[in-house]
matplotlib code that plots the C-alpha trace (Angstrom):
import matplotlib.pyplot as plt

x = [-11.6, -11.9, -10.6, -7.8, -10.4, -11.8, -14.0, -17.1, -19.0, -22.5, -24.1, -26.7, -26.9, -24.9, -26.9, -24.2, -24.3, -22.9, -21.6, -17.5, -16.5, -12.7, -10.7, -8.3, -5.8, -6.9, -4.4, -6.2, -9.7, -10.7, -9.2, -10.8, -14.5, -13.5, -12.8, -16.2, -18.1, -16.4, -17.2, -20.7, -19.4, -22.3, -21.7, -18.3, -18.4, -15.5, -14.5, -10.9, -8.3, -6.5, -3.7, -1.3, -0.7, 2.0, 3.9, 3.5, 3.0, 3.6, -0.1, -1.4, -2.0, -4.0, -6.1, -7.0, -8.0, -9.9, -11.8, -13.0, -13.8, -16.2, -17.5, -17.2, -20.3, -22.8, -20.4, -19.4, -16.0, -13.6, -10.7, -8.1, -6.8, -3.6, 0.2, 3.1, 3.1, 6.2, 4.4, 7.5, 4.8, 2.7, -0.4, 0.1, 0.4, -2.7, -5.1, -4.4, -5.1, -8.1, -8.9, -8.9, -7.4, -4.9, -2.9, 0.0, 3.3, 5.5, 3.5, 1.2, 4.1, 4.8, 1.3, 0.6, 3.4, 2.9, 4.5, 6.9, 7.7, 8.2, 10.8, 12.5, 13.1, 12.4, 15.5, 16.6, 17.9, 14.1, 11.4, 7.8, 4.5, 0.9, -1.6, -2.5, 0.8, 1.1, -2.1, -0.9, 2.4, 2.8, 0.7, 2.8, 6.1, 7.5, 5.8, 5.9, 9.9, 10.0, 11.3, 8.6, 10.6, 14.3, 14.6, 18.3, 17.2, 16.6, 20.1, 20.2, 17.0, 17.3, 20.8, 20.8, 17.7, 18.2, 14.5, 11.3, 9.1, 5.4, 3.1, 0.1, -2.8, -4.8, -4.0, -4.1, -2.0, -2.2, -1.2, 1.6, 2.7, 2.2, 4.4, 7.0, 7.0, 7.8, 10.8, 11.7, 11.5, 13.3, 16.2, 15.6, 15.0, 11.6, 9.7, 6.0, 4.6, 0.9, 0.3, -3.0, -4.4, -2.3, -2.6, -4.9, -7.9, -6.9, -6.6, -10.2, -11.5, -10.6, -12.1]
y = [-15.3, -13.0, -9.4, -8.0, -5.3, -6.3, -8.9, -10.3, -13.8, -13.1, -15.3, -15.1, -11.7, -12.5, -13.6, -13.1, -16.7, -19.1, -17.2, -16.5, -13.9, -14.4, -11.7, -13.3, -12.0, -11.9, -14.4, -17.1, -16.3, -19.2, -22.0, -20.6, -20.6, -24.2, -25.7, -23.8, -25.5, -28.6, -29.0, -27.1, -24.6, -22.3, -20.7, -18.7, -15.5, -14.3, -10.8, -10.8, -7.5, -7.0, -9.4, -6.8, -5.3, -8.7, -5.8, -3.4, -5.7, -3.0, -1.9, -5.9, -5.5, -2.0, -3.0, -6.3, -3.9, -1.4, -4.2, -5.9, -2.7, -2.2, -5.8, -7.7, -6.7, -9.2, -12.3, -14.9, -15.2, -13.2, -15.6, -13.8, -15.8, -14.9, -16.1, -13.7, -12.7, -10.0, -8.3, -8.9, -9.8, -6.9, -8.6, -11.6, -8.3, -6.9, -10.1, -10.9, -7.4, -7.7, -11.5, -12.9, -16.4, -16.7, -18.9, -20.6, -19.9, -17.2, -17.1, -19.0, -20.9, -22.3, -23.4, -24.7, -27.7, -27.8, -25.5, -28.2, -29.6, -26.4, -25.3, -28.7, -28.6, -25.1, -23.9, -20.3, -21.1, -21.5, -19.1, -20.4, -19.9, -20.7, -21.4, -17.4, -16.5, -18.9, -17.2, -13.9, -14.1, -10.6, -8.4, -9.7, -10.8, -9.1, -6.2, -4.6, -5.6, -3.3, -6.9, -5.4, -2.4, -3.7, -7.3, -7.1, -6.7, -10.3, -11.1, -9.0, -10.4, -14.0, -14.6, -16.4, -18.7, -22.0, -23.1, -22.1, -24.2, -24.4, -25.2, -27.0, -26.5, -28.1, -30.8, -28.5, -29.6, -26.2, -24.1, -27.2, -26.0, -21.6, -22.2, -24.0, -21.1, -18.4, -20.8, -20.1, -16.9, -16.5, -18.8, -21.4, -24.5, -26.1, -28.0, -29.0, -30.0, -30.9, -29.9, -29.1, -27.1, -28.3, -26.8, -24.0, -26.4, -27.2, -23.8, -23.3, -26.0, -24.6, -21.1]
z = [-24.9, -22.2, -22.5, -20.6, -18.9, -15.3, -16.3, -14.1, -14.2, -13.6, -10.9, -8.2, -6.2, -3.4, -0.2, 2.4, 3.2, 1.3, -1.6, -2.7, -4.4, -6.2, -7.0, -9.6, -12.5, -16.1, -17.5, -15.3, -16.4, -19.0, -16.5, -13.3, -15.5, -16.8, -13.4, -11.7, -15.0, -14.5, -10.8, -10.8, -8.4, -8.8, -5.1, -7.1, -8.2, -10.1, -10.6, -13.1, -12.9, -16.0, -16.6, -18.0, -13.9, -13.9, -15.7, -12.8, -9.7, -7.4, -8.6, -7.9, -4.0, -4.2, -7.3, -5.3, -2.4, -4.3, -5.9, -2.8, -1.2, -4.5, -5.1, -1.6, 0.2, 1.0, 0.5, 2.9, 1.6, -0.4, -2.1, -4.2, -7.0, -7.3, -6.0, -5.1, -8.6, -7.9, -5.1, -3.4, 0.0, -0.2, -1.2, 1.2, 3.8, 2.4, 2.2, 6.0, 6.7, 5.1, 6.0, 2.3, 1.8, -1.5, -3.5, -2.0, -4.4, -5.4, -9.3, -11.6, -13.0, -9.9, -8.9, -12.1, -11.7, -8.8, -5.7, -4.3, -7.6, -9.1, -6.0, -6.7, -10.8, -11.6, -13.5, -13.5, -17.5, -18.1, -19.9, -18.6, -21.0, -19.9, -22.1, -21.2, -22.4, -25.4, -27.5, -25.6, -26.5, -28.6, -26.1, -23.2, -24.1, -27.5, -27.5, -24.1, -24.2, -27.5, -29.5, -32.4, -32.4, -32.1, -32.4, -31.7, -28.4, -27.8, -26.8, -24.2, -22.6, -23.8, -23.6, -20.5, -20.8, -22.3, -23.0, -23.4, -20.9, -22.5, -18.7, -21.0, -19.0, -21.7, -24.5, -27.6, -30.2, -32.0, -28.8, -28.9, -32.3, -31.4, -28.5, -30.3, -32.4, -30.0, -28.7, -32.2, -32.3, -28.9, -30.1, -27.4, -27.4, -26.3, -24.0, -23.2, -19.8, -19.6, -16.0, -16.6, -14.0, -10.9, -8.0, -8.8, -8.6, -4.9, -4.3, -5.7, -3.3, -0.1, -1.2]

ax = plt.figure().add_subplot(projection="3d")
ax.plot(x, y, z, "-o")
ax.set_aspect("equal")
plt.show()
């Protein structure tokens, strides 16, 4: 499992022709290295930023810049791997500013089923978990909204959903049964889509 520090796949020193460096988000880490095995896409590089800025996505755009500006030289392309993610358009400002292709969606839920599906059927009642989020549940979810702390809390930030929509990106039948669990524990009711990777992979292809 990948930590939640900037994390790098080695490959081939970059030759400046050829080569693409993506700049991508933490929580997508295992399923962007799945998809460049699965494929033999030995011409990416990637280069992961901690997942944890989704909680401060005002700091997305700059860390995306600051990283390119450190790891970009010598590569033919630079893709970022990342959607709107709450940047409110700030790093779809700074990648054309910079000429970096991106993801096509407002987050990783969205992209995941699918961005034209998602806008057709995604319900506001509904709380979305990857696969990411499913084993990261405590460090992302419960903890940084202090539910260790005060559990009576849920109410106030739960009230409103209905579900808990678990976005399978892989057939695991014991992810199945942790993310039932946190539906549980969020006093929702639950529901699994396998979407598997959905459009991330096309993403991946034009980069």
């Amino acid at each position: 499992m990948p930590s939640d520090a900037a994390l790098t796949r080695d490959g081939l020193a970059p030759s400046g022709r050829g080569r693409v460096l993506l700049i991508a988000c933490g929580a997508l880490a295992r399923e962007i290295l799945a998809l460049i095995g699965r494929n033999g896409w030995d011409h990416l590089d990637l280069h992961c930023l901690p997942a944890i800025l989704h909680n401060r996505p005002e700091r997305i755009a700059p860390a995306v810049e600051a990283a390119v500006a450190a790891r970009g030289a010598g590569y033919a392309r630079i893709f970022v791997v990342y959607a709107d993610c709450g940047t409110g358009g700030e790093l779809a400002r700074t990648c054309e500013r910079l000429g970096l292709g991106m993801v096509e969606g407002p987050h990783c839920y969205a992209f995941y089923e699918g961005v034209e599906t998602f806008a057709e059927t995604g319900e506001v009642t509904c709380f979305y978990l990857t696969d990411f989020l499913v084993r990261q549940f405590d460090a992302f979810v419960w903890q940084p909204l202090g539910l260790d702390r005060h559990p009576e809390l849920r109410e106030m930030y739960f009230g409103n959903y209905t579900t808990l929509v678990y976005q399978a990106q892989t057939d695991d039948p014991a992810l199945t049964a942790l993310a039932r669990a946190h539906a549980e524990r969020l006093g929702l009711g639950f529901e699994r889509r396998l979407t598997g990777y959905g459009d991330l992979e096309a993403a991946l292809v034009r980069a």
